[in-house]
mmCIF file as Biopython writes it, N, C-alpha, C and O atoms, coordinates in Angstrom:
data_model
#
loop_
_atom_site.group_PDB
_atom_site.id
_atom_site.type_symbol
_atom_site.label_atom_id
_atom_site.label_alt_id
_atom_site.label_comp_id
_atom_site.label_asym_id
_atom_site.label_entity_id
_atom_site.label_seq_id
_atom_site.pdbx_PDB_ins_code
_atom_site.Cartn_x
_atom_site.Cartn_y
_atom_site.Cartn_z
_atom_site.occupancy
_atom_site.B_iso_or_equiv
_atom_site.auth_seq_id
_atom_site.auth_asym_id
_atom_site.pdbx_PDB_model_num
ATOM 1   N N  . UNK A ? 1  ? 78.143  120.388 115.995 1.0 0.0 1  A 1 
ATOM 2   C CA . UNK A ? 1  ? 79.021  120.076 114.869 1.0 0.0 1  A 1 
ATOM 3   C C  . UNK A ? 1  ? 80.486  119.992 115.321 1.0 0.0 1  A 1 
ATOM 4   O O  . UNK A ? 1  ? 81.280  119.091 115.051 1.0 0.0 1  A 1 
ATOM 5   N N  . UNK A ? 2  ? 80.704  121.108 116.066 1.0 0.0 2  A 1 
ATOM 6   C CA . UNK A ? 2  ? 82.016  120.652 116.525 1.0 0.0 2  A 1 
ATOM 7   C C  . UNK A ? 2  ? 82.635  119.182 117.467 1.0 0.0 2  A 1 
ATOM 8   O O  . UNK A ? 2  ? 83.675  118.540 117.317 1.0 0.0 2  A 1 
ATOM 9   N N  . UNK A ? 3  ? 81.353  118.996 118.579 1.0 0.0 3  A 1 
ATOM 10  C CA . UNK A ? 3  ? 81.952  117.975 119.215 1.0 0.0 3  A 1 
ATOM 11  C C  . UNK A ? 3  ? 81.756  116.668 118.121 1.0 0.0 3  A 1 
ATOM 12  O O  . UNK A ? 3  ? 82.196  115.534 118.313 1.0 0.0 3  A 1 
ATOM 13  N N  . UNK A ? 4  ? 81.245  116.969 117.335 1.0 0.0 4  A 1 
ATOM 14  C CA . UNK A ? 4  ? 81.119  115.517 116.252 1.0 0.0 4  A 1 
ATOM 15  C C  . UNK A ? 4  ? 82.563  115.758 115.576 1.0 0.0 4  A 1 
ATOM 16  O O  . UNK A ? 4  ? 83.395  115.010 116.090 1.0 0.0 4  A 1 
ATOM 17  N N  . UNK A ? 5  ? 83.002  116.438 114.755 1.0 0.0 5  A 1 
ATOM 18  C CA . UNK A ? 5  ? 84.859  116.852 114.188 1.0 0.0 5  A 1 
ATOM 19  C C  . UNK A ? 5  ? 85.595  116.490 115.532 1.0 0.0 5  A 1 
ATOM 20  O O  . UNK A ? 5  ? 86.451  115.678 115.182 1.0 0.0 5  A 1 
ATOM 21  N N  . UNK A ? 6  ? 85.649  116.587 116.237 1.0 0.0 6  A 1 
ATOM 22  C CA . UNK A ? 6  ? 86.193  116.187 117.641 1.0 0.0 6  A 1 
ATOM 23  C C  . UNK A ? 6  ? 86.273  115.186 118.197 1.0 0.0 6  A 1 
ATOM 24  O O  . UNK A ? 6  ? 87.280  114.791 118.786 1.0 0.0 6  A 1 
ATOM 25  N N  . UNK A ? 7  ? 85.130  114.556 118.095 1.0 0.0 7  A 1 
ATOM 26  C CA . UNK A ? 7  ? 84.927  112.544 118.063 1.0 0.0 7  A 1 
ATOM 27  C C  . UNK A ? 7  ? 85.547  111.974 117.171 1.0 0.0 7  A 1 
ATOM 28  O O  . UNK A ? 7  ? 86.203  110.952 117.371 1.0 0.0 7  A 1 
ATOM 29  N N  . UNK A ? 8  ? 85.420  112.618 115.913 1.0 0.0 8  A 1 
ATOM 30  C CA . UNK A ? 8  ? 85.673  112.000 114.195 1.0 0.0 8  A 1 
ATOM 31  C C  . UNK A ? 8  ? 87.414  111.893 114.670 1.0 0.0 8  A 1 
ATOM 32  O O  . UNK A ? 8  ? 88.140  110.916 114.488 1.0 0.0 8  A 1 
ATOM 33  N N  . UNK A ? 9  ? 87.813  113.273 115.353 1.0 0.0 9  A 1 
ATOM 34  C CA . UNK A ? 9  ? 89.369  113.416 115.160 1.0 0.0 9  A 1 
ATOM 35  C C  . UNK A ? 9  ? 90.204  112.369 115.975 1.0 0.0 9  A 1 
ATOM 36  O O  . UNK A ? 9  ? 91.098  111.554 115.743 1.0 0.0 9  A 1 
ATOM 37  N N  . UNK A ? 10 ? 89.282  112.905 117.312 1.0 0.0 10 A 1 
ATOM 38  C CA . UNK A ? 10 ? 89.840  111.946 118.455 1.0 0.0 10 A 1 
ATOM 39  C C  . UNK A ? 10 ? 89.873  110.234 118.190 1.0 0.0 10 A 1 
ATOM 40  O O  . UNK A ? 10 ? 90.618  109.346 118.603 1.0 0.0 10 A 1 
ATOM 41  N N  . UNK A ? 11 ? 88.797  110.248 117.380 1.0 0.0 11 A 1 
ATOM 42  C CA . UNK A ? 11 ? 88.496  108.181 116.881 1.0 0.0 11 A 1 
ATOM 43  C C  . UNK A ? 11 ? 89.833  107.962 115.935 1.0 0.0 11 A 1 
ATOM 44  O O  . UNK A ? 11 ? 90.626  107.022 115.982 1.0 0.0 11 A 1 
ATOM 45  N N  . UNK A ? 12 ? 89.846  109.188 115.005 1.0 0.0 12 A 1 
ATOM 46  C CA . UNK A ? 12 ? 90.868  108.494 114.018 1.0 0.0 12 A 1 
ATOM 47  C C  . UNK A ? 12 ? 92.114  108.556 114.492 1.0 0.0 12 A 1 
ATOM 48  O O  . UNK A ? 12 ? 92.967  107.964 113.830 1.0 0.0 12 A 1 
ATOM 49  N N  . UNK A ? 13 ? 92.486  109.173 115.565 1.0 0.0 13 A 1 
ATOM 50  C CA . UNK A ? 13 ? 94.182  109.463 116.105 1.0 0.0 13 A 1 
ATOM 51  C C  . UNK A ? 13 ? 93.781  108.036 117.024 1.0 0.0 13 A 1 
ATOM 52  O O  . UNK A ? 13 ? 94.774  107.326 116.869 1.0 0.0 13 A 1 
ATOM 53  N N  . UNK A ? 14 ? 92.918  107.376 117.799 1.0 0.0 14 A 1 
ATOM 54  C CA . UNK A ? 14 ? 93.025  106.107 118.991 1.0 0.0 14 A 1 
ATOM 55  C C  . UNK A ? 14 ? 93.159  105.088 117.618 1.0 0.0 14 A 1 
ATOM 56  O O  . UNK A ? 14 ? 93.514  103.986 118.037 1.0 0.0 14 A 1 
ATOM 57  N N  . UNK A ? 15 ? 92.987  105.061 115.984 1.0 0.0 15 A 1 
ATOM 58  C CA . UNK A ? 15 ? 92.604  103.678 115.542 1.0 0.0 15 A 1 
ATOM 59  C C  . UNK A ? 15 ? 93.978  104.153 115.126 1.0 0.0 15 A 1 
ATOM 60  O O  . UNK A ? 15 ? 94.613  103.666 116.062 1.0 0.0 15 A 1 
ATOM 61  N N  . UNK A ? 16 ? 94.789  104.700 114.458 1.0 0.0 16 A 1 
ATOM 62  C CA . UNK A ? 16 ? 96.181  105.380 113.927 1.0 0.0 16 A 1 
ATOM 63  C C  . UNK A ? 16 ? 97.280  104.722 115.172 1.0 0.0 16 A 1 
ATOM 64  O O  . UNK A ? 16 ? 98.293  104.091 114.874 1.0 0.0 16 A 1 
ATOM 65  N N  . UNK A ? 17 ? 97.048  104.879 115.943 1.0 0.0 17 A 1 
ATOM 66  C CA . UNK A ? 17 ? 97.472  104.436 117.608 1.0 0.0 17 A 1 
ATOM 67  C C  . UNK A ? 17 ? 97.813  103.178 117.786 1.0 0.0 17 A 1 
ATOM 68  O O  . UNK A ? 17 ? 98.835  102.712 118.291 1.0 0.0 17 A 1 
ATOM 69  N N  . UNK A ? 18 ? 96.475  102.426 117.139 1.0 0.0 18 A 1 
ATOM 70  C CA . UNK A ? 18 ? 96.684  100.972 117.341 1.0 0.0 18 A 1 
ATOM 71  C C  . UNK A ? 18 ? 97.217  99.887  116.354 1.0 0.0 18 A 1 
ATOM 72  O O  . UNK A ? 18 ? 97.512  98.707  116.543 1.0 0.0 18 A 1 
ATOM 73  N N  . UNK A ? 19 ? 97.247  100.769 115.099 1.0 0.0 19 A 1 
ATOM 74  C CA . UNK A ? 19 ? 98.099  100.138 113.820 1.0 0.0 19 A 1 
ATOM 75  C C  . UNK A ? 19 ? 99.314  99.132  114.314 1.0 0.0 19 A 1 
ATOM 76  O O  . UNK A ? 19 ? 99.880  99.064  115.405 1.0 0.0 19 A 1 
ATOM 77  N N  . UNK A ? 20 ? 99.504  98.357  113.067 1.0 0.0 20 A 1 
ATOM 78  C CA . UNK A ? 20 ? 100.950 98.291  113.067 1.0 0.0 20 A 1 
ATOM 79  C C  . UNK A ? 20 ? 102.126 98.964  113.021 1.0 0.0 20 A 1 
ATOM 80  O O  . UNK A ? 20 ? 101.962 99.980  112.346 1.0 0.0 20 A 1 
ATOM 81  N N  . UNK A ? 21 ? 103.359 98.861  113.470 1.0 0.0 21 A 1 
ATOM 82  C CA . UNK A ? 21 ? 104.445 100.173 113.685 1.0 0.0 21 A 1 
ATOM 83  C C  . UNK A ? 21 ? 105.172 99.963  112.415 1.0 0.0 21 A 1 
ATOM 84  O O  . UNK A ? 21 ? 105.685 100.961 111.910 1.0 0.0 21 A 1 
ATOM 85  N N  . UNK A ? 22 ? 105.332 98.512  111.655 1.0 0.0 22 A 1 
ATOM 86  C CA . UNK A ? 22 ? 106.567 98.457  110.571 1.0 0.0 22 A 1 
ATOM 87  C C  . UNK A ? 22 ? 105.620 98.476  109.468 1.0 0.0 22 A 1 
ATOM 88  O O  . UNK A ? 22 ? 104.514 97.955  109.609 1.0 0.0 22 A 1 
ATOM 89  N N  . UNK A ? 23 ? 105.928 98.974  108.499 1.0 0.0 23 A 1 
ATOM 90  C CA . UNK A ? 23 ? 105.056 99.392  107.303 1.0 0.0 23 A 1 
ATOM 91  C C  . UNK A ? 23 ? 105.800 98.589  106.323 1.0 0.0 23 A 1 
ATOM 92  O O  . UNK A ? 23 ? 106.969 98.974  106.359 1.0 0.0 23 A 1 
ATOM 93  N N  . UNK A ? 24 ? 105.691 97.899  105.693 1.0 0.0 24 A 1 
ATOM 94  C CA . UNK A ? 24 ? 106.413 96.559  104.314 1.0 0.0 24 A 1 
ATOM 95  C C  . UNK A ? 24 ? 106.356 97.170  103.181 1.0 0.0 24 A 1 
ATOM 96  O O  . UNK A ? 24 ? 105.317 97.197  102.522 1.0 0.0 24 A 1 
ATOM 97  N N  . UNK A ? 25 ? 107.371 97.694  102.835 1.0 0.0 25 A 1 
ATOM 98  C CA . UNK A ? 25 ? 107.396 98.308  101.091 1.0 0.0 25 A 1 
ATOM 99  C C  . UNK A ? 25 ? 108.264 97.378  99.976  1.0 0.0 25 A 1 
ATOM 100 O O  . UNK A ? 25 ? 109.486 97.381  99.828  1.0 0.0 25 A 1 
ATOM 101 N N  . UNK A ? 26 ? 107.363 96.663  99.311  1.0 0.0 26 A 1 
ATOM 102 C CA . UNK A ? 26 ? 107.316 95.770  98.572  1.0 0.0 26 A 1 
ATOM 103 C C  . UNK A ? 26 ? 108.361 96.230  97.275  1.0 0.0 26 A 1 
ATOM 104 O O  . UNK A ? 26 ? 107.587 96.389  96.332  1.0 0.0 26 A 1 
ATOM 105 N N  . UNK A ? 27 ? 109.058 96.372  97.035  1.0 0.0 27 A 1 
ATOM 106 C CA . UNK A ? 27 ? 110.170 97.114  95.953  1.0 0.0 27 A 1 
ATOM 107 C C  . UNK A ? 27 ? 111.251 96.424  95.023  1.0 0.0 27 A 1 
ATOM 108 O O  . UNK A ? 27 ? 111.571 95.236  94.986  1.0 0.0 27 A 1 
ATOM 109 N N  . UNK A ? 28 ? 111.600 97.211  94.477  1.0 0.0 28 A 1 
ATOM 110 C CA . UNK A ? 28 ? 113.395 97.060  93.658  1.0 0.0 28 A 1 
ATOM 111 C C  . UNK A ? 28 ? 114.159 98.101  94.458  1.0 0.0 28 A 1 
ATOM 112 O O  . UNK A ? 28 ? 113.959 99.281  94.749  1.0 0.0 28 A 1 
ATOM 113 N N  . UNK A ? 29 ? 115.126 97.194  94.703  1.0 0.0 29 A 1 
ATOM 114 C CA . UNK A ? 29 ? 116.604 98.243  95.512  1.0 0.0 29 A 1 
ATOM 115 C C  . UNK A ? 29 ? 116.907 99.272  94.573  1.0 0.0 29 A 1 
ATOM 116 O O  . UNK A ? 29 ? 116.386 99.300  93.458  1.0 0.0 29 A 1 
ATOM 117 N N  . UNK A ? 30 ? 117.558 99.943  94.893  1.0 0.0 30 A 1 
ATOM 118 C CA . UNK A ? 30 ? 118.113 101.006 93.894  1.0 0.0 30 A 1 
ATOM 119 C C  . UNK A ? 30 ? 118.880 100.462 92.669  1.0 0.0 30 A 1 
ATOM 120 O O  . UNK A ? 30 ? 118.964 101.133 91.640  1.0 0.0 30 A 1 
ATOM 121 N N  . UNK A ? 31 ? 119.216 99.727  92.741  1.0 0.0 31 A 1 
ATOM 122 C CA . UNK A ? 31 ? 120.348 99.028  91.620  1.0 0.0 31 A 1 
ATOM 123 C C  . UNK A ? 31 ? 119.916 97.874  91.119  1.0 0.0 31 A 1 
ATOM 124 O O  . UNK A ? 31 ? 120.570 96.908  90.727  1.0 0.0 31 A 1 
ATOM 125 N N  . UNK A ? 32 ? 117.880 98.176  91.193  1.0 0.0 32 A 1 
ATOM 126 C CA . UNK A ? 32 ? 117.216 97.250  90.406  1.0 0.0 32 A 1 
ATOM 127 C C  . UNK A ? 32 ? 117.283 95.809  91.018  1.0 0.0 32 A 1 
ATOM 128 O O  . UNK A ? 32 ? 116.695 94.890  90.447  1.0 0.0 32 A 1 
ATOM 129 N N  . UNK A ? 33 ? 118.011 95.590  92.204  1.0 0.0 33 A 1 
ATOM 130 C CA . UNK A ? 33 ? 117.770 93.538  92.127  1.0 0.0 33 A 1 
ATOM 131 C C  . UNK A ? 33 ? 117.324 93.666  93.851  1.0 0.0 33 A 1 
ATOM 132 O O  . UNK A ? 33 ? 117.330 94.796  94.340  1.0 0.0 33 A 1 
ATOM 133 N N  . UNK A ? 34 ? 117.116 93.013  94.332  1.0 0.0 34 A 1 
ATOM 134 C CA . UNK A ? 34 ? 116.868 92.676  95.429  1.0 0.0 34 A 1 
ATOM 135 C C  . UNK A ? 34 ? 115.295 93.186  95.993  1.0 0.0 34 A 1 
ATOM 136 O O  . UNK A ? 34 ? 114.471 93.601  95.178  1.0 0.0 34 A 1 
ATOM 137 N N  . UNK A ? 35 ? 114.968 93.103  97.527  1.0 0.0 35 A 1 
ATOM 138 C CA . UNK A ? 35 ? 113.321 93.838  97.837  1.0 0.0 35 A 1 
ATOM 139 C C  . UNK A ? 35 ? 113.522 94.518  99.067  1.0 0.0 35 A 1 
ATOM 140 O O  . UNK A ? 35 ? 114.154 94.286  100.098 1.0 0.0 35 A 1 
ATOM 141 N N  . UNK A ? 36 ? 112.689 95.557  98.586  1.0 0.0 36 A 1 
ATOM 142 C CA . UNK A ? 36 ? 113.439 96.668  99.793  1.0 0.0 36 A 1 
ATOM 143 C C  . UNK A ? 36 ? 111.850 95.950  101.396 1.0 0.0 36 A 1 
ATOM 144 O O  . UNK A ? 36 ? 110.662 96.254  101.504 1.0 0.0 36 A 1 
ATOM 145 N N  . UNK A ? 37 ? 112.465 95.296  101.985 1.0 0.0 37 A 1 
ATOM 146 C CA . UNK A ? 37 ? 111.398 95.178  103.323 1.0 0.0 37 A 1 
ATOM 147 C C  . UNK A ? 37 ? 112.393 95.289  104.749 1.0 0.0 37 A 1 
ATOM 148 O O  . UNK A ? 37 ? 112.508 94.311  105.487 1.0 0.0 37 A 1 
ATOM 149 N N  . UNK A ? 38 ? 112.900 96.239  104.958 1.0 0.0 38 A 1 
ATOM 150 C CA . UNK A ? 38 ? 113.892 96.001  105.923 1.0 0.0 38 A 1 
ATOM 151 C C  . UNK A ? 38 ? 114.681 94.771  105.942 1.0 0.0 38 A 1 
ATOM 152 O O  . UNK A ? 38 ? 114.977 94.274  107.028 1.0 0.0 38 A 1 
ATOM 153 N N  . UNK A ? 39 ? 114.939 94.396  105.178 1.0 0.0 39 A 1 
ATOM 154 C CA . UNK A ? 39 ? 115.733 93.149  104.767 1.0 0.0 39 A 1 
ATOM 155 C C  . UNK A ? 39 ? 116.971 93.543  104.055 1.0 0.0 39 A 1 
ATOM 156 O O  . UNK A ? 39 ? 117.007 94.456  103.230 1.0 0.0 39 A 1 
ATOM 157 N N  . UNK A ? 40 ? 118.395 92.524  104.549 1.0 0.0 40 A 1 
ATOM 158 C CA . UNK A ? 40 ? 119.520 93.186  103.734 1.0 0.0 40 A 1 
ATOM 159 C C  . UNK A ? 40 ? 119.292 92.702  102.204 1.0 0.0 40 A 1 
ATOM 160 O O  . UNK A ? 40 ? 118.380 91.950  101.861 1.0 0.0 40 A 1 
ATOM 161 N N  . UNK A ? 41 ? 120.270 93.257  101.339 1.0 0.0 41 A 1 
ATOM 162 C CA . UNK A ? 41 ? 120.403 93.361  100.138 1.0 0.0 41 A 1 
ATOM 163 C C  . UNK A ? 41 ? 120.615 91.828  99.460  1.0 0.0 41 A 1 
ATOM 164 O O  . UNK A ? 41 ? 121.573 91.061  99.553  1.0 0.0 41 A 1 
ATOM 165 N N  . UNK A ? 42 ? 119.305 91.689  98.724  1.0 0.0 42 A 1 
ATOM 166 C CA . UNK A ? 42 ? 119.570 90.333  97.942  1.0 0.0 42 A 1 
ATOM 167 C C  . UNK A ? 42 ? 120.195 90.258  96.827  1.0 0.0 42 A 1 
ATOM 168 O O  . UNK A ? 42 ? 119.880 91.230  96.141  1.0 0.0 42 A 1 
ATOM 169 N N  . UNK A ? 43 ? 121.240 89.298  96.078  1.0 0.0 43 A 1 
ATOM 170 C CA . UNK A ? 43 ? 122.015 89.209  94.988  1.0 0.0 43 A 1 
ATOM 171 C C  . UNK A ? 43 ? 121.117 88.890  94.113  1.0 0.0 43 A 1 
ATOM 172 O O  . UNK A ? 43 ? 119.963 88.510  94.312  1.0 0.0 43 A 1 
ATOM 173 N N  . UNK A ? 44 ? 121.727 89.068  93.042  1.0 0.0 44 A 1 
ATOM 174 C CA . UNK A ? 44 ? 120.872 88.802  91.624  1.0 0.0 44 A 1 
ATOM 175 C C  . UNK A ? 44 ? 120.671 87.342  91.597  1.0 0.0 44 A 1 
ATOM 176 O O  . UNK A ? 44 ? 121.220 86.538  92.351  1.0 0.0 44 A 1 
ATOM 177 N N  . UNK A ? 45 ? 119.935 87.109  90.773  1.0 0.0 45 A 1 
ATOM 178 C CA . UNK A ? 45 ? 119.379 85.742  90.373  1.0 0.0 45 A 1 
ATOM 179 C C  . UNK A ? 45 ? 120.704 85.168  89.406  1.0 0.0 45 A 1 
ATOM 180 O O  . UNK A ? 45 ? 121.261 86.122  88.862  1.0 0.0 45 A 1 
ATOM 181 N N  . UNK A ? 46 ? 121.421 83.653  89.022  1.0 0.0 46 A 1 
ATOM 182 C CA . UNK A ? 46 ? 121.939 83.167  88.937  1.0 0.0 46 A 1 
ATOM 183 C C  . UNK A ? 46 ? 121.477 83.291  87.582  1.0 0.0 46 A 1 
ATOM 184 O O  . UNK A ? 46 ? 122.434 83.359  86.812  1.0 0.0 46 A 1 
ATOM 185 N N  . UNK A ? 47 ? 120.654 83.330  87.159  1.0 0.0 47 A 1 
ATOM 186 C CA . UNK A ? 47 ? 120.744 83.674  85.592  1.0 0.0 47 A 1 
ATOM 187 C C  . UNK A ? 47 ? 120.788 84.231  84.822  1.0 0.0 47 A 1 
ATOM 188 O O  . UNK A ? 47 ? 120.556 83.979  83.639  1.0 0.0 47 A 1 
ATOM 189 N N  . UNK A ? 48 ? 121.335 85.809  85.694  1.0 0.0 48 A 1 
ATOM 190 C CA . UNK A ? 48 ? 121.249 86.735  85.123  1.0 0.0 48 A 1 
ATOM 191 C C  . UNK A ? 48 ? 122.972 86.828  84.901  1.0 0.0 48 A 1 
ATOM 192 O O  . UNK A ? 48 ? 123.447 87.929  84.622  1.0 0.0 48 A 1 
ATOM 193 N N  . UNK A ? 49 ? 123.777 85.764  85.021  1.0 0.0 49 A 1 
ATOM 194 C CA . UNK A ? 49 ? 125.354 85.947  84.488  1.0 0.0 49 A 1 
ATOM 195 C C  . UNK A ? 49 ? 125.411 84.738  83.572  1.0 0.0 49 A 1 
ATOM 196 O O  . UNK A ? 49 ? 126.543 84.385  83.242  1.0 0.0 49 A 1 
ATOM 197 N N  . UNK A ? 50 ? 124.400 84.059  83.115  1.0 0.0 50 A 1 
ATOM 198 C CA . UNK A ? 50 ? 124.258 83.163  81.921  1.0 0.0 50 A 1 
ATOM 199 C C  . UNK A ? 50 ? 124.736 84.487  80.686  1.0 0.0 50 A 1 
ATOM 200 O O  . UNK A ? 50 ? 124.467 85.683  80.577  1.0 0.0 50 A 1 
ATOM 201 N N  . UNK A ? 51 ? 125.612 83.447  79.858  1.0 0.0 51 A 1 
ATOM 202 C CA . UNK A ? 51 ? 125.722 84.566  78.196  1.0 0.0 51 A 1 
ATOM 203 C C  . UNK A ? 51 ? 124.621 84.233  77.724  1.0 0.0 51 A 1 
ATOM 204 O O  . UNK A ? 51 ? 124.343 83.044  77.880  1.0 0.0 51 A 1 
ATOM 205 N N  . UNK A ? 52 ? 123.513 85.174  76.929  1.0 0.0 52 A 1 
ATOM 206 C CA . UNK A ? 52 ? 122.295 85.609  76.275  1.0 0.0 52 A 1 
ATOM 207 C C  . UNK A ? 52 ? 123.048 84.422  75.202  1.0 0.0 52 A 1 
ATOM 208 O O  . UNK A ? 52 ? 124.217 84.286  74.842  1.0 0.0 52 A 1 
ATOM 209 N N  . UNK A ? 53 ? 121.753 83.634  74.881  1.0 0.0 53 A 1 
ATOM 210 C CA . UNK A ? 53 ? 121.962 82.927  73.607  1.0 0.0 53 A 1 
ATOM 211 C C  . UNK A ? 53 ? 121.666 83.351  72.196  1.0 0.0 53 A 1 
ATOM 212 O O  . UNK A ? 53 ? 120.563 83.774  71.849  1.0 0.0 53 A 1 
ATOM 213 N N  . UNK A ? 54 ? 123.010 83.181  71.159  1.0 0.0 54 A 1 
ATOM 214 C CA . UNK A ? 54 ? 122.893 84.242  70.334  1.0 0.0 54 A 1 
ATOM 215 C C  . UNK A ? 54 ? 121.500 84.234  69.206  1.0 0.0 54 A 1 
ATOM 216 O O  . UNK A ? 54 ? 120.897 83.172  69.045  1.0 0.0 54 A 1 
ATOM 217 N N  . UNK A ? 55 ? 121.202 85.087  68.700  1.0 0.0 55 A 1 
ATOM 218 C CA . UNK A ? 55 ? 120.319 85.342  67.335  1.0 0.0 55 A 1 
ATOM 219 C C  . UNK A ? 55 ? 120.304 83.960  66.561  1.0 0.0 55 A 1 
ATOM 220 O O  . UNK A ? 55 ? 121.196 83.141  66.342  1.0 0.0 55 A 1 
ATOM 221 N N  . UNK A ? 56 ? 118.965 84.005  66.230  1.0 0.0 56 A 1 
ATOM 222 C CA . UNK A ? 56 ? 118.961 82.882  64.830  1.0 0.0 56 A 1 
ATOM 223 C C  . UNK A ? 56 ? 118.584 83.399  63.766  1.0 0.0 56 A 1 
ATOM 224 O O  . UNK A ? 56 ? 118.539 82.727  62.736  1.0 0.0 56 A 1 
#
């Protein structure tokens, strides 16, 4: 039993090993606009300084 926990451990630390290193976190910046992927800071969308069209 043990050398099987020992295979199990040793297999999952060699496949952990061979991953990818940059991990992509798909997001909102802190201040809500842009995507957090190691990427610099994107500006808001151009329509978001349109004036709201009023009530009918």
């Amino acid at each position: 039993m043990r050398r099987l926990s020992l295979a199990l451990l040793v297999g999952g630390l060699v496949l952990v090993g061979c991953g990818p290193r940059k991990v992509a976190h798909h997001g909102y910046a802190a201040d809500g606009y842009g995507v957090i992927d190691n990427s610099p800071h994107l500006p808001p969308p151009d329509t978001l300084w349109q004036p709201a069209k009023p009530a009918q």
